[in-house]
N, C-alpha and C positions, 0 to 999 in steps of 0.2 A: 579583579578582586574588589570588594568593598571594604569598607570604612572598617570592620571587626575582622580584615583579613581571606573571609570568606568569596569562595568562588560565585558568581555574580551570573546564575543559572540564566536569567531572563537576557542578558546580555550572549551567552554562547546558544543560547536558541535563534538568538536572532545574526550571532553569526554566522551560524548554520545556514539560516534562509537564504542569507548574503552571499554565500559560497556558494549553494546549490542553485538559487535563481529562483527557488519554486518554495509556494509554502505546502506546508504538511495538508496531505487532503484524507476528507473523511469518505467512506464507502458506507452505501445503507445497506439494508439486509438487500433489498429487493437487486441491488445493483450485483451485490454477492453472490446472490443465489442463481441469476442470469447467467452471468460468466461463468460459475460452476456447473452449470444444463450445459451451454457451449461446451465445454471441457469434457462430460462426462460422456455427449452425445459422441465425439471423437472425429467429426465430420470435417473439423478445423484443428491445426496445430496451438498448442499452447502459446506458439510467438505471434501466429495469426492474431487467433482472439486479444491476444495482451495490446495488439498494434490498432486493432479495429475499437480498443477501451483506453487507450490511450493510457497502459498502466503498462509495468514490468512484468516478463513469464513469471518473474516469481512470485508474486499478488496474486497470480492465476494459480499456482500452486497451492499455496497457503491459503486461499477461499476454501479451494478443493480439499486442502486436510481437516481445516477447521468445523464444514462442512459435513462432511463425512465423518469427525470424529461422534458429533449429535445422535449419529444415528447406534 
């Protein structure tokens, strides 16, 4: 908490970091749109691709929804 009582945001961001080990990482389109051809081609499992991008199947998911809602 801070000085007015308030929850002290910048501080549980960074205890978050603290606990997980990792900071929050950004994805670009082109990185997105990759992973989603992987996925959509079906030639590789979604835990595959996720291991060989070094992200979570659910990132692989959620590219693919995001993706696909565009269209």
């Amino acid at each position: 908490m801070d000085r007015r009582g308030q929850k002290d945001t910048n501080r549980v961001a960074h205890d978050a970091q603290e606990a997980y080990g990792k900071e929050k990482r950004t994805f670009t389109g082109d990185f997105k749109l990759k992973v989603t051809s992987e996925a959509l081609a079906g030639e590789k499992t979604i835990q595959v691709i996720a291991a060989e991008n070094d992200i979570s199947a659910s990132l692989v998911v959620l590219f693919q929804e995001k993706i696909l809602e565009r269209e």
